[in-house]
C-alpha positions as CSV (number, residue, x, y, z in Angstrom):
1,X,0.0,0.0,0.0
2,X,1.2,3.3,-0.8
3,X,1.1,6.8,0.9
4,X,0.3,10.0,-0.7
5,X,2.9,12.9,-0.1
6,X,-0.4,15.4,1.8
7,X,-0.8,12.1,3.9
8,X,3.1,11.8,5.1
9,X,3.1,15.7,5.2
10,X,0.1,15.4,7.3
11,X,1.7,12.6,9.8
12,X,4.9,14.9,9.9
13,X,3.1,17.9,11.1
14,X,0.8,16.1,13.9
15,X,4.0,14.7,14.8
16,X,5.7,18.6,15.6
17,X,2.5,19.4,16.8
18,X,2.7,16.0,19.1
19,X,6.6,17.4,20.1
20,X,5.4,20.7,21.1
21,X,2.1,19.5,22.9
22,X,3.4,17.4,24.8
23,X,6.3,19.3,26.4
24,X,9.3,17.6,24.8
25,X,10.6,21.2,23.6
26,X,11.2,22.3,27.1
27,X,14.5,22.2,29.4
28,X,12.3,20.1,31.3
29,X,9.4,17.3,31.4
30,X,6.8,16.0,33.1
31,X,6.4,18.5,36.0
32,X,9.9,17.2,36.8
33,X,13.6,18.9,36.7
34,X,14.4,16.7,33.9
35,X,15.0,16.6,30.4
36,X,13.2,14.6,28.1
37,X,16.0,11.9,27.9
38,X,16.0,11.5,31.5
39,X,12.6,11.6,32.0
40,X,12.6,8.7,29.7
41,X,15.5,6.9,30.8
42,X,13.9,6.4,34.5
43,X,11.1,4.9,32.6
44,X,13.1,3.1,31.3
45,X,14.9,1.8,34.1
46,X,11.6,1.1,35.8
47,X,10.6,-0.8,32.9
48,X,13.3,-3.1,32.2
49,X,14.8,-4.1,36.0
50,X,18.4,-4.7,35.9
51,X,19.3,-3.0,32.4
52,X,22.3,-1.6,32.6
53,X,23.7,1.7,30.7
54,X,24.8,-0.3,27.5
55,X,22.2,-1.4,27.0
56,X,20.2,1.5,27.9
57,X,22.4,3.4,25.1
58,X,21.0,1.1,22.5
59,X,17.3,1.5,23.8
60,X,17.3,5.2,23.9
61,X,19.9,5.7,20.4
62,X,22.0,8.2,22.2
63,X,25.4,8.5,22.4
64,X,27.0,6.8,25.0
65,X,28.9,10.4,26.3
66,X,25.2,11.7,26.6
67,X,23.7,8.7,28.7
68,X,26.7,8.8,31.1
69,X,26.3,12.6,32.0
70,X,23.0,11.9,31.9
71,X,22.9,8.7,34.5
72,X,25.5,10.7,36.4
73,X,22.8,13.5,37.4
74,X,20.2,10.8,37.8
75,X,22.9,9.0,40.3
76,X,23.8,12.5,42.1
77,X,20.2,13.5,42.3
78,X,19.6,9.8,44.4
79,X,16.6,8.7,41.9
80,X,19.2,6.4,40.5
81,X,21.9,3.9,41.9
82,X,24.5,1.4,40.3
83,X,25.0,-2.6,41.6
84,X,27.2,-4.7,41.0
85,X,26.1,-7.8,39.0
86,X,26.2,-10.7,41.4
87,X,27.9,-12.8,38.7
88,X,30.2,-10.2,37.1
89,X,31.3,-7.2,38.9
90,X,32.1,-5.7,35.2
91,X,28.5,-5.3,34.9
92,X,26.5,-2.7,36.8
93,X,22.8,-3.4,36.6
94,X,20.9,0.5,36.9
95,X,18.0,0.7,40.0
96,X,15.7,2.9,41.0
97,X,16.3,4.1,44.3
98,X,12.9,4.9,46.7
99,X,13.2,7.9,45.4
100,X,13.3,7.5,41.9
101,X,10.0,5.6,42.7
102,X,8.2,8.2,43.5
103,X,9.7,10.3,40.7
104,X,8.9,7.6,38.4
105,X,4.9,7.4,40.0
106,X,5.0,11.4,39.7
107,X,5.9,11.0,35.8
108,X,3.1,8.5,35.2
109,X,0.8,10.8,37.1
110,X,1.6,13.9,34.7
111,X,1.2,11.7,31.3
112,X,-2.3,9.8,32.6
113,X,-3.6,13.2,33.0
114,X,-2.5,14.6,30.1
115,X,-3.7,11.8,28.1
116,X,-7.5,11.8,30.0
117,X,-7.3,15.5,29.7
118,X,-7.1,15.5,25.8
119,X,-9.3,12.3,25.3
120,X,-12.1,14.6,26.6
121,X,-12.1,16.1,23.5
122,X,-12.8,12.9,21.4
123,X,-15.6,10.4,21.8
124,X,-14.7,6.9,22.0
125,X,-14.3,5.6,18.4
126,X,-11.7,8.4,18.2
127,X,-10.0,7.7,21.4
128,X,-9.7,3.7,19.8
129,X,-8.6,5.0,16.8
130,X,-6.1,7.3,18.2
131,X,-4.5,4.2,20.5
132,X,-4.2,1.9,17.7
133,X,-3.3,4.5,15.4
134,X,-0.4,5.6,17.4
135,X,0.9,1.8,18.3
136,X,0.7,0.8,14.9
137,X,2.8,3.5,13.7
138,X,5.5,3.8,17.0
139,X,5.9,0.2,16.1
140,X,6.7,0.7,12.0
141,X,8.7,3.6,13.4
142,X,10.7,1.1,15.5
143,X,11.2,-1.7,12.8
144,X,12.5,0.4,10.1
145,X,15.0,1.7,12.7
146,X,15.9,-1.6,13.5
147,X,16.3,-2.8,10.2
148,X,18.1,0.4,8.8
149,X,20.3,-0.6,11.7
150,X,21.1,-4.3,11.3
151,X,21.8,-2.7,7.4
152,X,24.9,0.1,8.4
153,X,26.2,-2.6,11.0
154,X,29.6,-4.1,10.3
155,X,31.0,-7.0,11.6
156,X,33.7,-7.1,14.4
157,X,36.7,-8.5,13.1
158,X,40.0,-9.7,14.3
159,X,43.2,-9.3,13.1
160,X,47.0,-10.1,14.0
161,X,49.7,-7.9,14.4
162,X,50.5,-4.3,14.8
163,X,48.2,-1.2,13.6
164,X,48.4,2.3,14.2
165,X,46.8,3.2,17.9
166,X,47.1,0.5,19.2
167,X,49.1,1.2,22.4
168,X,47.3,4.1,22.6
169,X,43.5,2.1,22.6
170,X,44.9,-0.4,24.9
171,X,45.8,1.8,27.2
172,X,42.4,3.7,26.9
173,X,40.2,0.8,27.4
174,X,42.3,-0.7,30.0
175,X,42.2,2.8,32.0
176,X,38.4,3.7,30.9
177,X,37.2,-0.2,32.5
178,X,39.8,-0.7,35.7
179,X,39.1,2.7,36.5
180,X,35.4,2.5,36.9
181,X,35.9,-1.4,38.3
182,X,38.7,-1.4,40.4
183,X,39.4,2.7,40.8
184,X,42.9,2.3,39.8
185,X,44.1,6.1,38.6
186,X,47.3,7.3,37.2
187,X,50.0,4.8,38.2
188,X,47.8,2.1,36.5
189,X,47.5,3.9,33.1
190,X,50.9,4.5,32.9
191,X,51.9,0.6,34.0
192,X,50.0,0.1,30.8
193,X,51.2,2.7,28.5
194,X,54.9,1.8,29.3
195,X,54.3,-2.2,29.1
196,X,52.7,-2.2,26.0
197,X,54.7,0.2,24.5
198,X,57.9,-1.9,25.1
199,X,56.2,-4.9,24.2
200,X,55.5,-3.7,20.5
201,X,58.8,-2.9,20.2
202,X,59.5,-6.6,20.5
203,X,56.3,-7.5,18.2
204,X,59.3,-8.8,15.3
205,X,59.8,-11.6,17.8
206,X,58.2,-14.5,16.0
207,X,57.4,-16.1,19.7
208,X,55.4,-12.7,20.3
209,X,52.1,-11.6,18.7
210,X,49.1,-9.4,19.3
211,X,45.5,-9.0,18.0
212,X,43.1,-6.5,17.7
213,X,39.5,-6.8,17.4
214,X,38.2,-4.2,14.7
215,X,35.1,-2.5,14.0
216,X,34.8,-0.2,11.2
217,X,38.3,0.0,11.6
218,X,38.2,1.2,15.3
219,X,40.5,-1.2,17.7
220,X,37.4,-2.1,20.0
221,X,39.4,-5.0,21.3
222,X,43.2,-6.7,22.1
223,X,45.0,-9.6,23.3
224,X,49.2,-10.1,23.3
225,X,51.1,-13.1,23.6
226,X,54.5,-12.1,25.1
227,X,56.6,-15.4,25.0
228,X,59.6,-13.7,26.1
229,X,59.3,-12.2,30.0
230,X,58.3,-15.4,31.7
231,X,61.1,-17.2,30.2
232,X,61.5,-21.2,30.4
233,X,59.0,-21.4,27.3
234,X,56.1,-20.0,29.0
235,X,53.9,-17.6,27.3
236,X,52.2,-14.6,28.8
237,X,48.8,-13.3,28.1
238,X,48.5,-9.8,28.3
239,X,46.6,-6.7,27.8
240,X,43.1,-8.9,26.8
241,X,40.0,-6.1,27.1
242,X,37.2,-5.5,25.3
243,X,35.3,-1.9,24.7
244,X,31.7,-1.8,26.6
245,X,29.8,-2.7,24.0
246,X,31.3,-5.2,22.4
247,X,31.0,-7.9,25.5
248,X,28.9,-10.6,25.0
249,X,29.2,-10.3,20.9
250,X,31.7,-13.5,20.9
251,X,34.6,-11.2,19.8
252,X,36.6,-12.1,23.2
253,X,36.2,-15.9,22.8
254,X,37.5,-15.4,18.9
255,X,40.2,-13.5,20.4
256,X,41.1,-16.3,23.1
257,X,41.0,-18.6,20.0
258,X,43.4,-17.2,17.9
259,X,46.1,-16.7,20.5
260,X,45.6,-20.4,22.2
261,X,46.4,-21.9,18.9
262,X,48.8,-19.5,18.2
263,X,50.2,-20.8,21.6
264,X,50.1,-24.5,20.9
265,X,51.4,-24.1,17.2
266,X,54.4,-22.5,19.1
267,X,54.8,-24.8,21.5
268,X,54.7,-23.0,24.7
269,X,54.8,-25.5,27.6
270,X,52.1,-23.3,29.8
271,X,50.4,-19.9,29.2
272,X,49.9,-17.3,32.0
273,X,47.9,-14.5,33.4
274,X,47.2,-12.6,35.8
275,X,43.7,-10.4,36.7
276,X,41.4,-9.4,39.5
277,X,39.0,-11.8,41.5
278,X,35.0,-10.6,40.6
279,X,35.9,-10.6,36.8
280,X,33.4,-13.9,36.5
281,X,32.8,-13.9,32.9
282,X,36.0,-13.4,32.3
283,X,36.8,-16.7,34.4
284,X,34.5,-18.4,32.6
285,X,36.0,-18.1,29.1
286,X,39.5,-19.0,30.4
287,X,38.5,-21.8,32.0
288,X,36.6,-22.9,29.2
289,X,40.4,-22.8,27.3
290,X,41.6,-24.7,30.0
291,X,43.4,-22.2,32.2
292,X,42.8,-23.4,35.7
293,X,43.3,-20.9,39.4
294,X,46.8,-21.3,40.5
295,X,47.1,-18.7,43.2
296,X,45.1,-15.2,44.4
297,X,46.5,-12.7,47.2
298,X,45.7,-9.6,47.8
299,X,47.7,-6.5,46.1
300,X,48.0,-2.8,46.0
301,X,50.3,-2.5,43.3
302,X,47.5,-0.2,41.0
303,X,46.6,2.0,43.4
304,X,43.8,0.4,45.4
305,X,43.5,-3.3,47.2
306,X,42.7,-5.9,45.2
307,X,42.3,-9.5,44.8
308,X,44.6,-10.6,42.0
309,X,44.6,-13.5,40.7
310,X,47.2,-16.0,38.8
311,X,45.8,-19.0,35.8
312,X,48.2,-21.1,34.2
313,X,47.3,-23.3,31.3
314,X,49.5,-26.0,30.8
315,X,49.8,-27.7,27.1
316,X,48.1,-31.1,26.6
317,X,51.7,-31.7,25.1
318,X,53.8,-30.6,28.2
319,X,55.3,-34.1,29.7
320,X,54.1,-34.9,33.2
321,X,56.3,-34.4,36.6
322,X,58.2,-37.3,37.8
323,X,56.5,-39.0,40.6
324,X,57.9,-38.3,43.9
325,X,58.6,-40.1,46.7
């Protein structure tokens, strides 16, 4: 079925009309001394129990700069607080606080009576036409976007070896994630900046390699083999991080792939690594390449007290100890 250009021009003026009505062309909304995308984000929140900002990002389509400002205020303001995921403490599931509650039960308020207030003016065929009028069309509205979406999305790749910025993304995601996780500052950064800045000096090392996960050519993703500092032909796995919103797309697990087999074509007798105890997803992919817990103690080394914690995996084709005894 097709649509007449007075029709679309028609739907494109109620819809100003709808902006302005409504309030969303204020500093503020809803009786409240929020914006729009606030206003909408505790919604939001309310809505979907245990979202967290990623994946509020995606639901709203802002940029991820403007939700964090934004969740900052909400946080500041006490209507909103962070947890940490029982499972992962890299993921910190948004709540309402009893506050936000009632700023959330204030919202609804405003919008109810604005909505009875207007469908005084219309008898009921028209307020059932309006309701499925408007659903229908928020809903074509939202499949376009999504399919105009899945359309400009381009895969995450991964790829060996040295590009341009890459010490300086590692170091950014490192400090950008440890910072918020584990409040590690300045001396941490720099650990990082320094280490893998020597370490691509040595990248012509064949027992050395790193890769990059890609996404329209952005590094949105790392991982190093260093088969030179541990010595006694053990390799070293280093700098492995991932950019928010690329965990849980798969790309770590191709990343762990590529420099395991890397590992066992070179022969390495054990790989090593070191990271913090609450990482649990983390865990979970090593140990599903066979790394195993060796040792944990507690370290300030970064900046702040930690749990860190050592996995060693040892090749299938490493011989066995001598018996003892």
């Amino acid at each position: 079925m097709t649509s007449t250009m007075s029709e679309i021009d028609s739907i494109r003026a109620d819809s100003r009309a709808l902006v302005r009505e409504l309030g969303f062309m204020q500093p503020t909304l809803a009786a409240t001394d929020y914006s729009a995308s606030a206003v909408h984000a505790l919604l939001e929140i309310d809505a979907n129990e245990g979202m967290t900002s990623v994946q509020l990002v995606q639901l709203l389509g802002l940029e991820k700069s403007s939700v964090s400002r934004m969740l900052a205020k909400l946080v500041a303001a006490g209507d909103v607080k962070e947890v940490a995921a029982i499972d992962d403490g890299r993921f910190k599931p948004l709540q309402l606080t009893p506050q936000g509650r009632g700023t959330v039960r204030q919202i609804h308020s405003y919008g109810q009576m604005q909505v009875q207030s207007a469908f005084q003016h219309l008898n009921r065929s028209q307020q059932q036409a309006v309701a499925q009028g408007l659903s229908a069309y928020a809903g074509a509205l939202k499949t376009h976007r999504l399919n105009m979406a899945k359309k400009q999305q381009s895969p995450i790749t991964v790829s060996a070896g040295y590009r341009p910025g890459l010490v300086g993304r590692i170091v950014e995601m490192h400090a950008a994630f440890y910072s918020t996780h584990s409040n590690f500052g300045q001396y941490f950064e720099s650990q990082v900046a320094s280490g893998a800045a020597e370490f691509t000096r040595r990248l012509n090392e064949p027992c050395n390699r790193v890769w990059t996960a890609l996404l329209n050519d952005r590094i949105v993703g790392s991982l190093a083999i260093d088969g030179q500092d541990l010595g006694e032909n053990r390799a070293h796995l280093r700098w492995f991080i991932l950019d928010d919103g690329c965990r849980g797309s798969g790309v770590g697990r191709q990343l762990m792939t590529e420099a395991m087999t890397f590992c066992d074509v070179r022969g390495f007798r054990e790989v090593h690594l070191w990271t913090i105890k609450g990482l649990d997803a983390a865990r979970k992919l090593y140990e599903s390449f066979g790394f195993k817990l060796q040792k944990e103690e507690q370290g300030t080394q970064w900046g702040s007290t930690v749990t860190e914690q050592q996995f060693v995996r040892v090749s299938a084709l490493a011989p066995s100890k001598a018996p003892t005894g």
